[in-house]
C-alpha positions in Angstrom: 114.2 144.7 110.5 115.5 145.7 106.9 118.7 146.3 106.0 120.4 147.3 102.4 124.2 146.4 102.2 125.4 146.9 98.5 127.3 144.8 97.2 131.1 145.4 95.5 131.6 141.5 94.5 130.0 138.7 94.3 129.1 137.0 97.6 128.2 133.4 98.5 124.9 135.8 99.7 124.8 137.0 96.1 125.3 133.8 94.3 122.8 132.6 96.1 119.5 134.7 95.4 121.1 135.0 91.6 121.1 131.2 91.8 117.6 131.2 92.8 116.5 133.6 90.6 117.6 132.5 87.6 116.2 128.7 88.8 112.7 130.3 89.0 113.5 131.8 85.6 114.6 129.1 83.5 111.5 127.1 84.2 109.1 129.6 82.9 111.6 131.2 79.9 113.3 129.8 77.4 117.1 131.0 76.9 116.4 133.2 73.7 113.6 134.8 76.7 115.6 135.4 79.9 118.1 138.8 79.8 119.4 138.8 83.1 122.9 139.8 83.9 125.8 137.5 84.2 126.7 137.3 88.1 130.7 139.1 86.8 128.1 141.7 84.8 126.5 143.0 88.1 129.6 144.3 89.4 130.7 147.0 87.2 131.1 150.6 87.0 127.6 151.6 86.3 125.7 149.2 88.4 125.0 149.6 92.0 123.9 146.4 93.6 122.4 145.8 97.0 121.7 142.6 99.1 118.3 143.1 101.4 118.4 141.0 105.0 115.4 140.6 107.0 116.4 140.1 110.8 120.0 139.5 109.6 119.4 136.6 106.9 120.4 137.6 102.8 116.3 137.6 101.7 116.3 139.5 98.5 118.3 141.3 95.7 118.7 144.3 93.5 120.3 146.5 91.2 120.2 149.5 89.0 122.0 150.2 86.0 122.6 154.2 85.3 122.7 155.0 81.4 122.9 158.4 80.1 119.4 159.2 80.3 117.8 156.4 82.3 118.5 153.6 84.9 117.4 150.1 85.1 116.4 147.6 87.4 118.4 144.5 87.2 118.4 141.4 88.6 115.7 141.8 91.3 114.3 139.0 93.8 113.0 138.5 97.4 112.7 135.1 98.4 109.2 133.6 99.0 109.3 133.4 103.0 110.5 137.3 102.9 107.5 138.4 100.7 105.1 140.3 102.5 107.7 142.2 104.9 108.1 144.8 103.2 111.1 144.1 101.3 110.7 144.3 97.9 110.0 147.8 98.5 112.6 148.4 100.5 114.8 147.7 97.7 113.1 149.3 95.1 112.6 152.6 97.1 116.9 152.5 97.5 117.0 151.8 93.7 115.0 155.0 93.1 116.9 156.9 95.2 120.5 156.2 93.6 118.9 156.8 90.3 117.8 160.0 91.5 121.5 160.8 93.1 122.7 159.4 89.7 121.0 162.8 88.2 118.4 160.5 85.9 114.8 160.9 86.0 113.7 157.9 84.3 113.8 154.4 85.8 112.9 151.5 83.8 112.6 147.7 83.7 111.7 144.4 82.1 110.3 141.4 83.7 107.9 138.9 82.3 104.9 138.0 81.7 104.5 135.3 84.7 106.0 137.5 87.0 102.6 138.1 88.7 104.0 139.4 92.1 106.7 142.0 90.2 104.3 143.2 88.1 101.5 143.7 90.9 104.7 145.8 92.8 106.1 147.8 89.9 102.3 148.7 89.1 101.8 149.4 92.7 105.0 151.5 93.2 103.8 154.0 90.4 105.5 152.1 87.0 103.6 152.4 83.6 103.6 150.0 80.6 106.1 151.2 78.1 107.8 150.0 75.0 111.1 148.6 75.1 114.5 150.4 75.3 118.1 150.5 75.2 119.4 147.1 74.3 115.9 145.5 74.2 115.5 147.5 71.0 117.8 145.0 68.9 116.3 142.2 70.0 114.4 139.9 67.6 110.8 140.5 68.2 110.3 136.3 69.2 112.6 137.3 71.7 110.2 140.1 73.4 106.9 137.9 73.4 106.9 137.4 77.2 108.7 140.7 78.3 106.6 143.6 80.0 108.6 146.6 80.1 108.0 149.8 82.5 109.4 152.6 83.3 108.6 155.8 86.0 109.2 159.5 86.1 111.2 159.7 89.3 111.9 163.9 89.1 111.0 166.5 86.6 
């Protein structure tokens, strides 16, 4: 069974999957490369955050940022023994639907380029290649080389 508890702070469940996350992370990105969150970032105003648990154990991560005009998927990751369960998209499905609640249409992302598994789910799950957006935009173009960005209409 999958359940979605968000998260108002940061957990030891949180710091956790972060701490993993960004360990798979820094060995296939340099610094300049990587643009996840801070763990203290996650946990404001505009960012709902949610902890997934597969037969009660913390297996995966997510949130969504809510902008004026779009949202964005931040800091999403399912452990490897959890993949396959259905988890991933139980996440993304509750990130969708906030951003929907939020009134935004639009959700986006950025992952990267050996992010095989993400980008096989986002492509499944209905996301299209797009250029890059909102802060991504002032980034120096060396910074971008392994960043895929997406984005999908959720509402008309």
């Amino acid at each position: 069974m999958i359940t979605l508890t968000q998260a108002t702070a940061p957990t030891d469940a949180v710091r956790a999957l972060i701490g993993e996350l960004d360990a798979i992370l820094s060995a296939e990105y340099p610094p300049e490369q990587r643009f996840g969150l801070a763990l203290d970032a996650i946990f404001t105003p505009h960012i709902s955050f949610f902890v997934a648990e597969l037969d009660g154990a913390p297996v995966g991560c997510g949130g969504v940022a809510l902008f004026a005009d779009f949202a964005e998927v931040k800091r999403m990751y399912v452990r490897d023994s959890a993949r396959g369960h259905g988890v991933a998209q139980a996440i993304l499905a509750r990130l969708e639907a906030e951003t929907v609640a939020a009134g935004l249409a639009v959700l986006r992302l950025e992952t990267g380029i050996a992010q095989r598994a993400a980008i096989r789910l986002y492509e499944r799950a209905g996301f299209t290649i797009c250029g890059a957006f909102g802060d991504y935009l002032a980034k120096p173009a060396n910074a971008l080389t392994t960043s895929i960005f997406y984005e999908k209409l959720l509402a008309s």
